[in-house]
N, C-alpha and C positions, 0 to 999 in steps of 0.2 A: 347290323343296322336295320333299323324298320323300313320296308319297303311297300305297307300299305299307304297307298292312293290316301293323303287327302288335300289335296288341292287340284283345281280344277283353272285351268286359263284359259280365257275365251276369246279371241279376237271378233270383233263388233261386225262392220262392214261385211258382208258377204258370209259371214258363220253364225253370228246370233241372228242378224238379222237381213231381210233381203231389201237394201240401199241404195242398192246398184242405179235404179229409173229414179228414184229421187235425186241422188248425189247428181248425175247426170243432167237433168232437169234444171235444178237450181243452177249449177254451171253456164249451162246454157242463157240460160233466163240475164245468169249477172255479166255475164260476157256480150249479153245483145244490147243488153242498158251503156255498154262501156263502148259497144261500137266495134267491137269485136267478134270474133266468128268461131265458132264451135258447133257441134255437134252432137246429139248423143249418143251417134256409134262413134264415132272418134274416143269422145270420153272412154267409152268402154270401155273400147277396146284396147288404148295406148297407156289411158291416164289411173283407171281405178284402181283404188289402192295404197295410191301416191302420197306422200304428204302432198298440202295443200300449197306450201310455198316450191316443193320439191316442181311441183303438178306445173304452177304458173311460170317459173323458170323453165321447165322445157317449153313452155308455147312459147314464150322469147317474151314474156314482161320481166325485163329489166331492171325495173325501175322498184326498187322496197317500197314505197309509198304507196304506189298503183296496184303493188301485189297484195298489202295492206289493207286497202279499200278495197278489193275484188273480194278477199278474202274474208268480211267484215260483211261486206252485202251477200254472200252466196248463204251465210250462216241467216240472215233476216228470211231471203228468200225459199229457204227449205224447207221448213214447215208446210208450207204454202202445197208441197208437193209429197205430201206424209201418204195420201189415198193409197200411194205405188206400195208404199214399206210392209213387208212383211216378216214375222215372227216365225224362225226358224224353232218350231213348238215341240216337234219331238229333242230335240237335242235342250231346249230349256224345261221342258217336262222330266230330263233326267237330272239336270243341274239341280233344278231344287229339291229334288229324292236325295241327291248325296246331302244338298246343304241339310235338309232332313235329318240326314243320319249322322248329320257333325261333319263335314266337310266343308269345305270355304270355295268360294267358285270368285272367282275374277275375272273384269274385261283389259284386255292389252291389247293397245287398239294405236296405229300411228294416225289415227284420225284426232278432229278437235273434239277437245272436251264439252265444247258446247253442242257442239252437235249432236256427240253420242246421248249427253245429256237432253235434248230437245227429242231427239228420237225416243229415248229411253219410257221419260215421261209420257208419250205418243202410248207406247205400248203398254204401261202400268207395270214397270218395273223400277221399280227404287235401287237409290245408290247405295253406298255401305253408313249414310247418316240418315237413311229414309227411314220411320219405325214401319215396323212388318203393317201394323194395318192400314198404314196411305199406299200397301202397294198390293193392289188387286192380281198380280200376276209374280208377287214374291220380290227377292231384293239381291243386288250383290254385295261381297262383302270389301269389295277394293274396284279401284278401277287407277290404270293408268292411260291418257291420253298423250298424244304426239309431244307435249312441247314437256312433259315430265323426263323423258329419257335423252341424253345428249344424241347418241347413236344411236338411230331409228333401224327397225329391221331392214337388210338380213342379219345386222350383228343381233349376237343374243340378251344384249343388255336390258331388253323389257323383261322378259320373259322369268331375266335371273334377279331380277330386284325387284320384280313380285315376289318370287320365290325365296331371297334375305328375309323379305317384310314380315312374311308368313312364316318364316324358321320352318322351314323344309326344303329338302334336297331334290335334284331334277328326279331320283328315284321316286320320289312321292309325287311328284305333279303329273297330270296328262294336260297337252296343250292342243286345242280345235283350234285348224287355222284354214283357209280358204286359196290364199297367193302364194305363189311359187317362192318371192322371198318373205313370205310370214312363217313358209314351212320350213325354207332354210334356219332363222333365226331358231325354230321350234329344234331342228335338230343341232343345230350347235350347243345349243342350252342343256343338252345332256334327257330334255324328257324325254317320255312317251309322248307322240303326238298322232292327230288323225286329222288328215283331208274333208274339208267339208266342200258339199257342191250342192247349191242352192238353185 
């Protein structure tokens, strides 16, 4: 069985890119419009990572509608707060050497797709329908977001239906993950994976 490397998994939030004061921020920001109370060490430190409806169920919004609209304003509001974001550059400096050399790199991310997308855009990197020259800083060639996968990490289902998509086996992929259960999902899935800390 071929067991060289070509595919590359990348989780978004805290491994491609550093999100963390933004993601936090806009929280903050849609939670004070709503009359509600957060923080952004709280975020931090309890919430990031989370899916987004996972996120508002533990603060105790009950309600789908309200978590709906928080969830719909926090995506308007984040942009607003891109200054903080940062481009984790040597780890996407290697990404586009393999995609270089014929390798395919993916984001799997239980974040929203808008988001990563509004961030993505921020940084000049394109999706996998972007052509290579609207994207100044290169492209990916897949992305899944949160609401693609039924079971969100730590099961391994993202990580393995990239890995179908691409026709190749956890022996060919390596997976960057950043959270204790992105690295779980990472090893259940059979890859190579590595701890990123931004």
């Amino acid at each position: 069985m071929d067991s060289a490397v070509r595919l590359i998994l990348l989780d978004f939030d805290g491994t491609l890119a550093d999100t963390r004061r933004a993601n936090a921020r806009a929280y903050v920001a849609a939670f004070a419009e709503a009359g509600l109370s957060l923080t952004e060490e709280e975020y931090t430190a309890r919430y990031f990572g989370m899916r987004c409806d996972e996120f508002l169920s533990a603060c105790g919004i009950g309600d789908p509608v309200r978590r709906e609209q928080l969830r719909l304003r926090k995506i308007e509001l984040y942009p607003s707060f891109f200054d903080s974001v940062r481009l984790n550059r040597p780890l996407w400096e290697f990404c586009r050497q393999f995609r270089r050399q014929g390798g395919r790199v993916w984001i799997v991310s239980t974040g929203s797709r808008a988001n990563i997308d509004n961030v993505m855009r921020h940084l000049g990197i394109g999706g996998p329908d972007s052509p290579e020259e609207s994207c100044p800083e290169g492209r990916v060639d897949g992305i899944l977001a949160g609401p693609d996968i039924a079971r969100s990490k730590p099961a391994p289902d993202c990580f393995l239906e990239a890995m179908r998509r691409e026709g190749v086996s956890p022996r060919q992929t390596v997976i960057f993950e950043d959270s204790d259960i992105g690295l779980q999902a990472a090893r259940l899935s059979g890859a190579a994976y590595f701890r990123v800390s931004l």
